[in-house]
C-alpha positions in Angstrom: 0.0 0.0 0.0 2.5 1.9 0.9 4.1 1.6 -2.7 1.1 3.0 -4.0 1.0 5.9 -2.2 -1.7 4.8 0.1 0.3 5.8 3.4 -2.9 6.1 6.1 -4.0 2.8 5.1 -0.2 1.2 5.5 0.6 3.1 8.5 -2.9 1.0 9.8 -1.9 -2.3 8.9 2.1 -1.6 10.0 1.3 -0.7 12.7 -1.3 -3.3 13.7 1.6 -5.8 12.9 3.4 -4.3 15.3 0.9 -4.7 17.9 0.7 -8.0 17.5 3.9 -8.9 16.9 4.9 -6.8 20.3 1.9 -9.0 21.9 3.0 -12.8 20.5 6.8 -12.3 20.5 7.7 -9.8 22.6 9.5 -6.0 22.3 13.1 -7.6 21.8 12.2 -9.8 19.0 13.9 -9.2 15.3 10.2 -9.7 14.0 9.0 -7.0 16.0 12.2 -4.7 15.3 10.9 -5.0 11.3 7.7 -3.8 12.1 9.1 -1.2 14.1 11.2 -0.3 11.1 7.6 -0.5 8.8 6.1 2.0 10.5 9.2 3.7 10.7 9.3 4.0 6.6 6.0 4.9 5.4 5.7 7.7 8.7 8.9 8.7 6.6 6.9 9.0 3.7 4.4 11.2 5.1 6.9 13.4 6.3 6.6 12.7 10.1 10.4 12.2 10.6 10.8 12.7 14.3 8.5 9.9 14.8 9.8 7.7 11.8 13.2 8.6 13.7 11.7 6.7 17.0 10.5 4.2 14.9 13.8 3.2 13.3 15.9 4.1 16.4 13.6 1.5 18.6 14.4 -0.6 15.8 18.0 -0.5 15.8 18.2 -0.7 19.4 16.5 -4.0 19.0 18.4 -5.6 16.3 21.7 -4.6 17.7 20.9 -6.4 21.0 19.3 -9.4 19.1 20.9 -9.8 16.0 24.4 -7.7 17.0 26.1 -4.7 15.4 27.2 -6.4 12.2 23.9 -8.1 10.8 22.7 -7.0 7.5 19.5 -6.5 9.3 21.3 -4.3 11.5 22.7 -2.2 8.7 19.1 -1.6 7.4 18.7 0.3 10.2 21.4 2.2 10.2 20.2 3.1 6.7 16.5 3.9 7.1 18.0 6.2 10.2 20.6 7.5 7.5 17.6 8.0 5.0 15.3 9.8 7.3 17.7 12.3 8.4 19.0 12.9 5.2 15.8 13.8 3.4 14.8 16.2 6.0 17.9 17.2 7.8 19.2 20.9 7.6 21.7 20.9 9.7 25.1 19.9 10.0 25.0 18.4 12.7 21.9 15.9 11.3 24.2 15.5 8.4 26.7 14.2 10.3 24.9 12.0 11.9 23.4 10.6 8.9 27.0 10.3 7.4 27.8 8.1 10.5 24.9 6.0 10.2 25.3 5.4 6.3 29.1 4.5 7.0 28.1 2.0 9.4 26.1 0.5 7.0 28.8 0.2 4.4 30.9 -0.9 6.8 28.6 -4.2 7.1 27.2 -4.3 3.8 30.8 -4.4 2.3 32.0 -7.1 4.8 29.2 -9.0 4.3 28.1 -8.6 0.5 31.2 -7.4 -0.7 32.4 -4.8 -2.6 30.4 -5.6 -6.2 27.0 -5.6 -4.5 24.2 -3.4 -5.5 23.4 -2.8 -1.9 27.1 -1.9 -1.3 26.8 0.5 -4.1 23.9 2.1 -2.6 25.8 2.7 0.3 28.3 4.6 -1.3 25.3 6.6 -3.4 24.2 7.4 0.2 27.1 8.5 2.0 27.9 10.6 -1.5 24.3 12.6 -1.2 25.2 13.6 2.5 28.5 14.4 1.4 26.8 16.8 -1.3 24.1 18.2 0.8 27.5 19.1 3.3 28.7 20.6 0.2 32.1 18.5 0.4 31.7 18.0 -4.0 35.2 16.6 -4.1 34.2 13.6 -1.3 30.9 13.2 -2.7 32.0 12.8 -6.3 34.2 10.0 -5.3 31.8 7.9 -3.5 29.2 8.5 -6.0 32.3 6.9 -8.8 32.3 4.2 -6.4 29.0 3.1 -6.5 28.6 3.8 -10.8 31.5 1.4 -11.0 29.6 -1.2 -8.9 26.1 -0.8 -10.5 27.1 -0.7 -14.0 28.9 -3.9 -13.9 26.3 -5.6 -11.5 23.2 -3.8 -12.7 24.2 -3.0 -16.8 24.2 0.6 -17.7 20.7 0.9 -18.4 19.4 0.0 -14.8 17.2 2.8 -13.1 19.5 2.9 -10.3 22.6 3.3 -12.9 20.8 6.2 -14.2 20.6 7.8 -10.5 24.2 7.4 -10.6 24.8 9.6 -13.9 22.5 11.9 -12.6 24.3 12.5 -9.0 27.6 13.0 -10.4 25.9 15.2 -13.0 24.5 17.8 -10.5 28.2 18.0 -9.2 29.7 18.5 -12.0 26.8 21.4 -13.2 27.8 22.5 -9.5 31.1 23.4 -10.7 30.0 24.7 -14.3 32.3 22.0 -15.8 29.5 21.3 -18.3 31.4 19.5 -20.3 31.1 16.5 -18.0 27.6 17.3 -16.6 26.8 17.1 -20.4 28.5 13.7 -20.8 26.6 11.9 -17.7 23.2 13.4 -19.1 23.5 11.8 -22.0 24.8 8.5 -20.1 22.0 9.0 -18.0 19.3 9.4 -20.8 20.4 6.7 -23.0 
């Protein structure tokens, strides 16, 4: 539902789940952590960050006791806390916390995917828009390499996500009026 833009009736059924699940398994169960993370994600949606925020940080705090610091799981929640924060931080401060957060999830997504994942590539796409949003170009156009490299020879060059990738680096480069090369990964990222 939530995929379809129907966020009131998600945010009923997520977090009914999570009743339930709280109820049957208990507050320190993984199950109950991803439904915490659920309702997390589509109150993210609807803008309501300080309560997706408790969402996902309830959510962490249970995976990291249940699962430990270096589950993929885990790192999901480092990125939905990454995510949230990122779309509506304006600080620097939120920024950096967001950069910590995404970096973590790297961290765990590269030991335990490796490098030539798509989910690892993300990661770096991540960590390159807080770098951006910092304004810290030169950082953020290398992590944002990283991940192209990754998804065009995991995804192919005409993946959606592939295009994302052209178009980050893009913005950077129309950033520093080298339009030249914001030319170049338009075209890349229109083809």
């Amino acid at each position: 539902l939530s995929q379809k833009g129907q966020y009131k009736e998600a945010l009923t059924i997520d977090r009914k789940a999570l009743t339930i699940r709280q109820q049957a398994l208990g507050e320190d169960h993984p199950d109950t952590a991803t439904s915490y993370n659920n309702v997390g994600l589509v109150l993210s949606k609807c803008g309501r960050v300080s309560y997706a925020l408790e969402m996902h940080r309830k959510c962490l705090k249970i995976r990291e006791k249940t699962l430990g610091k270096n589950h993929l799981d885990t790192a999901r929640s480092y990125n939905s806390i990454g995510n949230s924060i990122m779309i509506f931080g304006t600080k620097n401060e939120e920024y950096d916390e967001a950069l910590d957060m995404h970096q973590k999830c790297l961290r765990i997504r590269w030991e335990a995917l490796g490098e030539g994942h798509p989910d690892t590539a993300s990661s770096y796409n991540n960590i390159g828009v807080v770098l951006f949003r910092k304004r810290q170009y030169d950082e953020a156009l290398r992590m944002y390499r990283k991940g192209l490299v990754i998804r065009e020879k995991a995804l192919g060059k005409d993946h959606p996500n592939t295009a994302k990738a052209y178009r980050n680096i893009c913005q950077i480069h129309e950033i520093r009026e080298e339009y030249e090369g914001s030319l170049k990964m338009y075209e890349k990222c229109q083809a």
